[in-house]
C-alpha positions as a Markdown table, in Angstrom:
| # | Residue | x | y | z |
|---|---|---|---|---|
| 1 | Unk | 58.8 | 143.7 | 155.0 |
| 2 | Unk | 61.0 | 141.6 | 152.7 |
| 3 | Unk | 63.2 | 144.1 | 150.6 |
| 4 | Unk | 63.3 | 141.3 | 147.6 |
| 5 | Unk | 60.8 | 142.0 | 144.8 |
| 6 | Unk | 57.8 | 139.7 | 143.7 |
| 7 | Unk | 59.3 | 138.8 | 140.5 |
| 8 | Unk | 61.7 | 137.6 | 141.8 |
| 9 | Unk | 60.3 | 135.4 | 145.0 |
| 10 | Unk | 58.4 | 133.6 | 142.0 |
| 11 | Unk | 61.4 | 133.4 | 140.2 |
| 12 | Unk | 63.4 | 131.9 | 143.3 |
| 13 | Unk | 60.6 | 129.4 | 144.1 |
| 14 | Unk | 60.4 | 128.2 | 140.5 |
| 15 | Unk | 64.3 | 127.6 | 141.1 |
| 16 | Unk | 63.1 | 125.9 | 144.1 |
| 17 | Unk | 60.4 | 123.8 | 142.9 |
| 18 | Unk | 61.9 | 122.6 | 139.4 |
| 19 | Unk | 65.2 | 121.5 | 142.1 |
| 20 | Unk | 63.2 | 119.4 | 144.1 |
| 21 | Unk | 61.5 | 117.8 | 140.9 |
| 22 | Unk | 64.8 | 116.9 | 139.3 |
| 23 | Unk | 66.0 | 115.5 | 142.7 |
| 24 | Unk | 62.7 | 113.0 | 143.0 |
| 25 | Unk | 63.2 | 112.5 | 138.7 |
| 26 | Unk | 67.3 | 111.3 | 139.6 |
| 27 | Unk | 65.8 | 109.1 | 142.8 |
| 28 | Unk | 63.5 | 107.8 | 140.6 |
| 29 | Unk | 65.9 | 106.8 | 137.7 |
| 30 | Unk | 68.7 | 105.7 | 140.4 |
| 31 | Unk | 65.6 | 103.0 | 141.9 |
| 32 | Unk | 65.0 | 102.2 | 138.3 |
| 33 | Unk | 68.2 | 101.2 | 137.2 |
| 34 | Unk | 68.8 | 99.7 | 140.3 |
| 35 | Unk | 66.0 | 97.2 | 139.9 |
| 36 | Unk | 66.7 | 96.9 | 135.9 |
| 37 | Unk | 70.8 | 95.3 | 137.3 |
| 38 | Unk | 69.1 | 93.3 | 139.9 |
| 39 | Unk | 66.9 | 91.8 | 137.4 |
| 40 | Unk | 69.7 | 91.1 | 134.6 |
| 41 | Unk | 71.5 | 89.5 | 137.2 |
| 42 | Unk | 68.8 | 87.4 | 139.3 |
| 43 | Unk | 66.8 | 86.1 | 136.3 |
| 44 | Unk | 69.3 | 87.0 | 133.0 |
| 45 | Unk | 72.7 | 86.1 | 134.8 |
| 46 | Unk | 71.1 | 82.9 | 136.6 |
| 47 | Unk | 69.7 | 81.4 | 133.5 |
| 48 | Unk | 72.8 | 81.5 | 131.6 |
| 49 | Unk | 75.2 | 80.3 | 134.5 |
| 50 | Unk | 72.9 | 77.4 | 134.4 |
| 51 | Unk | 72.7 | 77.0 | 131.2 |
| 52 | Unk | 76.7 | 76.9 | 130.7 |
| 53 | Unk | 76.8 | 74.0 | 133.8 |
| 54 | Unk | 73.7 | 71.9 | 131.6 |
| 55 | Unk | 75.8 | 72.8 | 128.9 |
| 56 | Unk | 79.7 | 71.2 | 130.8 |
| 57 | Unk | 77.2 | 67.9 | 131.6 |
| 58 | Unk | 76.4 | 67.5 | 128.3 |
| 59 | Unk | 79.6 | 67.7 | 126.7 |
| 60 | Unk | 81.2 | 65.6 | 129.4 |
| 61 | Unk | 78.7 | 62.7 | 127.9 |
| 62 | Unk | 79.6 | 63.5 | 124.1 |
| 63 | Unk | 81.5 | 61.0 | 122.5 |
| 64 | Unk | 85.1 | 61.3 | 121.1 |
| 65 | Unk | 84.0 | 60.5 | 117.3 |
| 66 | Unk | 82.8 | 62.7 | 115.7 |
| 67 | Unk | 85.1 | 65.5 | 116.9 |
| 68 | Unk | 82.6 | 67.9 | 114.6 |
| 69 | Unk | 79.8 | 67.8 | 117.7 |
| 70 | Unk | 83.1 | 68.6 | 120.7 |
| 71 | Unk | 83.7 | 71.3 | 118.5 |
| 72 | Unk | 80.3 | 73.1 | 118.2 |
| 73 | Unk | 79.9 | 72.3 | 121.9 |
| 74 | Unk | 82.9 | 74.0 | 122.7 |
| 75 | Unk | 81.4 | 77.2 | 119.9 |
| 76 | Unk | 78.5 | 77.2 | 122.5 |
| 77 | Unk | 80.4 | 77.3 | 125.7 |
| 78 | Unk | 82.8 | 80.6 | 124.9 |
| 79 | Unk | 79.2 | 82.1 | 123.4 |
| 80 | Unk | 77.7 | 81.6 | 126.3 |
| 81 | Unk | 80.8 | 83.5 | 128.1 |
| 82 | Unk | 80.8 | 85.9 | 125.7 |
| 83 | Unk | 76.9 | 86.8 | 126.6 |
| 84 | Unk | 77.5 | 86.2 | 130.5 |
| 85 | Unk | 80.4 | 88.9 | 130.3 |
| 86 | Unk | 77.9 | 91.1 | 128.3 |
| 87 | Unk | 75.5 | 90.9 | 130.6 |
| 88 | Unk | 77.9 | 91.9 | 133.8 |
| 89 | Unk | 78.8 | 94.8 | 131.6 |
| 90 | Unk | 75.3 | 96.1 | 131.3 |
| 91 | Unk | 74.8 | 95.4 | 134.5 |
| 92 | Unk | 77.5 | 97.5 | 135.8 |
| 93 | Unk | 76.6 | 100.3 | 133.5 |
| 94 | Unk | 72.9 | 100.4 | 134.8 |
| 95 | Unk | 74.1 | 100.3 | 138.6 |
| 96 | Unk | 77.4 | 99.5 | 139.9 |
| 97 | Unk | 76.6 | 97.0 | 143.0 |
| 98 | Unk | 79.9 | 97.5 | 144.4 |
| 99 | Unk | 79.3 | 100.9 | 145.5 |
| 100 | Unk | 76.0 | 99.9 | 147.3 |
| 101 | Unk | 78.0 | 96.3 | 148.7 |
| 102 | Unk | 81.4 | 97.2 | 149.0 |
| 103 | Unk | 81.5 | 101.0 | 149.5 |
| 104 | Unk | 82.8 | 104.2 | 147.9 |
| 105 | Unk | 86.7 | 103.0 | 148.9 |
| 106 | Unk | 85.9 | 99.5 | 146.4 |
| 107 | Unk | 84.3 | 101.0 | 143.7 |
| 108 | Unk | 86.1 | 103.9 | 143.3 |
| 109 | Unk | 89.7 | 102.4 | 143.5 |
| 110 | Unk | 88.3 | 100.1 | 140.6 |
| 111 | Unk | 86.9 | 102.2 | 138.7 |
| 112 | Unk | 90.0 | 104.4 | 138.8 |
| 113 | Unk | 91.8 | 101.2 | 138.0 |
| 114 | Unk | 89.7 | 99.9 | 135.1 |
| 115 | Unk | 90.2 | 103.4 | 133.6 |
| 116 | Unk | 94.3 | 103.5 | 133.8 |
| 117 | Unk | 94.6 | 100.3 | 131.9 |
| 118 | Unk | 91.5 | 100.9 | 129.1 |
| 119 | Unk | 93.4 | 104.4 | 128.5 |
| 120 | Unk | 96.6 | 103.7 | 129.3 |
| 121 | Unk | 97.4 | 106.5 | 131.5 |
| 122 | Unk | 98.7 | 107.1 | 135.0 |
| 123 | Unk | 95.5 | 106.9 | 137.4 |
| 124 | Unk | 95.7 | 107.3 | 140.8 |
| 125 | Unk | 93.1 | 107.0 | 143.4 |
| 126 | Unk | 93.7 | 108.9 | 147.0 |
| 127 | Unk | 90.8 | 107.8 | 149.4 |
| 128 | Unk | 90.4 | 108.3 | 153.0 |
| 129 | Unk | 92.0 | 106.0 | 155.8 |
| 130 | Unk | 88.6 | 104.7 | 156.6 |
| 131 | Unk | 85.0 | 104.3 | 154.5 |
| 132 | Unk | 83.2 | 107.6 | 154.0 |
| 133 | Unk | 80.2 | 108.0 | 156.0 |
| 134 | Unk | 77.7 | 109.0 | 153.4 |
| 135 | Unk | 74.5 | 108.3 | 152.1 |
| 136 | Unk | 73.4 | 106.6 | 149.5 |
| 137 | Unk | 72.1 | 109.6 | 147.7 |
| 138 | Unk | 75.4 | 110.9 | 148.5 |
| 139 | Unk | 77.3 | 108.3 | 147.2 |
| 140 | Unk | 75.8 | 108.0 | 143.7 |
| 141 | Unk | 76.2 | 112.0 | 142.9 |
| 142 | Unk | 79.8 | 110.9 | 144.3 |
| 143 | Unk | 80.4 | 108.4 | 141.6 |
| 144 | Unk | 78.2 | 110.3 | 138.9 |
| 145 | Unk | 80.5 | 112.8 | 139.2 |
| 146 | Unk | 83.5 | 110.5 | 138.8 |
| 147 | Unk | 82.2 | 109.1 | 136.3 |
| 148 | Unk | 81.5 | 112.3 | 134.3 |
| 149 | Unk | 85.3 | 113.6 | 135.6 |
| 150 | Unk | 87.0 | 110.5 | 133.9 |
| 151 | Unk | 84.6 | 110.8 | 130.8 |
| 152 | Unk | 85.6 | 114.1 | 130.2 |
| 153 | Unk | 89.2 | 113.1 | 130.4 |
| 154 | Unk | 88.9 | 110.4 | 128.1 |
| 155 | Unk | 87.6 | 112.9 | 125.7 |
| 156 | Unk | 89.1 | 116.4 | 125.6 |
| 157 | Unk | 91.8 | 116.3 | 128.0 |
| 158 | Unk | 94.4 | 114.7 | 126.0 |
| 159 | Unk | 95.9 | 113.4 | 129.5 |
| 160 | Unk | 98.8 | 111.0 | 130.7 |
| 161 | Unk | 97.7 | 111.2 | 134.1 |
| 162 | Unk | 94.9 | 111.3 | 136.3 |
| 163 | Unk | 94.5 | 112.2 | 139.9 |
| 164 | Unk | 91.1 | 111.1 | 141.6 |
| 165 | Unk | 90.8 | 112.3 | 145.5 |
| 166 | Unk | 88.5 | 112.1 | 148.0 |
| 167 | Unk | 88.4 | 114.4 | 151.2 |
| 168 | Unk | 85.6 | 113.4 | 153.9 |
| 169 | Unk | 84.8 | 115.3 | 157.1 |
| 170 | Unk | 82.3 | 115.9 | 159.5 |
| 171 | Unk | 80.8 | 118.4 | 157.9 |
| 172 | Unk | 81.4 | 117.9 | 154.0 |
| 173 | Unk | 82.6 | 115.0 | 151.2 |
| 174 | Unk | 84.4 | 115.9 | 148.5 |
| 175 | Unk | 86.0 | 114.8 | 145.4 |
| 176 | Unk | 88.1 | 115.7 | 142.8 |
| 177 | Unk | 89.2 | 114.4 | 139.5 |
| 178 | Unk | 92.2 | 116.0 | 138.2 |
| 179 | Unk | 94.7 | 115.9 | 134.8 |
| 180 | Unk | 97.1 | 116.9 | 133.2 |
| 181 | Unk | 96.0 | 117.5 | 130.3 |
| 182 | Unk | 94.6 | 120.5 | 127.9 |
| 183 | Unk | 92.2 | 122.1 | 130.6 |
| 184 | Unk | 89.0 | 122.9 | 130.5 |
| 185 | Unk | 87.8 | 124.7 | 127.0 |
| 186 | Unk | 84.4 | 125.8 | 126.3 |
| 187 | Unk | 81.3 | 124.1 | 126.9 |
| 188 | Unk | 80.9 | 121.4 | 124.3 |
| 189 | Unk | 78.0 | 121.5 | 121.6 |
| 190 | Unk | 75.7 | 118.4 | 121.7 |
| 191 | Unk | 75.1 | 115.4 | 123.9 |
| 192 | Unk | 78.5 | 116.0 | 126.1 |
| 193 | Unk | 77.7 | 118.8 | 127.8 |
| 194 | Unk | 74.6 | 117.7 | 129.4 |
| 195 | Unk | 76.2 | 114.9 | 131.4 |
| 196 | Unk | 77.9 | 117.3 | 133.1 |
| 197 | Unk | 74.7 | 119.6 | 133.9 |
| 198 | Unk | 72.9 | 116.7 | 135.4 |
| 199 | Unk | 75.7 | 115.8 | 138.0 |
| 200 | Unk | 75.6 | 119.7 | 139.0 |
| 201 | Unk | 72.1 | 120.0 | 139.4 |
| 202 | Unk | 72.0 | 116.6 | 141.2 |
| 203 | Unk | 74.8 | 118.3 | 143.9 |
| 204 | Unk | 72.0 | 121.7 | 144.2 |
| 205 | Unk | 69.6 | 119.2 | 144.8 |
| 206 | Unk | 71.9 | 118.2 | 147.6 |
| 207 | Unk | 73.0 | 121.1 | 148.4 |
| 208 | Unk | 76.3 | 121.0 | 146.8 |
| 209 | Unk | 78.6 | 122.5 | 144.3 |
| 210 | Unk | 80.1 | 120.8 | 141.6 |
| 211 | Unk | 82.9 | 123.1 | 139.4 |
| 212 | Unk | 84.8 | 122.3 | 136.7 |
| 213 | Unk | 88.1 | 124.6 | 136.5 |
| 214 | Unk | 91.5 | 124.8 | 134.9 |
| 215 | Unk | 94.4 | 123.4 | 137.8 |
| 216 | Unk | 97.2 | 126.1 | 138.4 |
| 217 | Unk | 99.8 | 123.4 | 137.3 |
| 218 | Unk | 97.6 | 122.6 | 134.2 |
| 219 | Unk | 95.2 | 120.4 | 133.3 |
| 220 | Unk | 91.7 | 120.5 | 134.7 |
| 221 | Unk | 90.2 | 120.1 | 137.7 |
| 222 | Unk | 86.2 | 118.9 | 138.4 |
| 223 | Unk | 85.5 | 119.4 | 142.1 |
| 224 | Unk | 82.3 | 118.0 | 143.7 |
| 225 | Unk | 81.5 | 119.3 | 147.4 |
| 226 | Unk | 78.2 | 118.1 | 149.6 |
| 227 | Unk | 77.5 | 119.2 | 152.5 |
| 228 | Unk | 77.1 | 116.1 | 154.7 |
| 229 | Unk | 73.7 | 118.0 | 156.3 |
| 230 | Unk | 71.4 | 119.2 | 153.5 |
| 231 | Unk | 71.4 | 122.6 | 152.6 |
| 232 | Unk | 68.8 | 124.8 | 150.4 |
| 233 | Unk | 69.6 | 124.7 | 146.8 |
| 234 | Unk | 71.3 | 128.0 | 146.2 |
| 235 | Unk | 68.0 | 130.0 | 142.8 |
């Protein structure tokens, strides 16, 4: 006879049921997004790459005299980059290819890198010798919570330095995004606080942990760890 009460086997399957719903609601947003980038870029980025080349022939063929028509053709040509590079933005924001293409090892060390020169601090990326062997599902809760770490660094940390690791075994993955700056305070009011809530349930759902904590030699310290063999979400 189980000694655990009633109440609270409903409670623990309610746990149970609304994990599994948020897991197939993230799969489901991940697919969408997904398809959303691969559209901008098959039918958006397409049709503006060929319009800039119609665009090249046709001012190749524009007289000297007036200068007034090189001139707006040349207005045209840095709009048209201007769009292009605003589309590969939103593209990258919706999905970012390179993880799914190039692996964790591309994607992270870039978008470690991208960070250090927009902020201006001292990033640095420690990744394993060779690829992680992960799953896909695995991979995008990895560089959620990346995302999220450095996020959270940009805005309360106060940081000069960053230190993003990955550790990968046979039996776990893990990551960590570490400063050196304020440390963690209390949970922020509003919209903030929720981006971090979504990457920890998305590790229960995978049967992982995902802690945000002050580092002994300062700073803060968010620590993501899935279990490479799916474990039950803990109620």
């Amino acid at each position: 006879m189980s000694d655990i009460a009633p109440e609270d086997q409903n409670v623990a399957a309610r746990v149970a049921e609304l994990s599994d719903l948020l897991g197939h609601v993230n799969s489901t947003w991940d697919n969408e997004r997904r398809s959303l980038a691969r559209q901008l870029h098959d039918s958006v980025g397409s049709s503006l790459t060929a319009l800039t080349m119609h665009l090249g022939l046709l001012t190749a063929k524009l007289p000297e005299d007036p200068p007034a028509l090189r001139e707006r053709a040349a207005q045209m040509k840095n709009l048209l980059h201007t769009i292009i590079e605003n589309n590969r933005r939103m593209q990258h924001k919706l999905w970012n290819d390179k993880l799914e293409f190039l692996g964790i090892k591309v994607a992270f060390s870039e978008a470690v890198t991208e960070f250090g020169d927009h902020y201006r601090v001292a990033a640095r990326c420690s990744l394993p010798e060779e690829e992680p062997s992960c799953s896909r599902e695995h991979g995008v809760a990895l560089l959620f919570a990346l995302e999220e770490g450095l996020r959270n660094v940009a805005a309360h940390a106060g940081a000069t330095a960053v230190d993003v690791i990955v550790d990968d075994n046979e039996d776990e993955i893990m990551l960590t995004v570490r400063d050196n700056g304020s440390g963690p305070g209390a949970p922020e009011a509003g919209a903030d606080k929720y981006g971090l809530r979504l990457v920890r349930e998305r590790a229960r759902h995978l049967g992982g942990t995902l802690d945000l904590t002050a580092h002994p030699e300062g700073g803060s310290a968010l620590t993501l760890v899935l279990p490479k063999t799916r474990a039950a979400a803990a109620p």
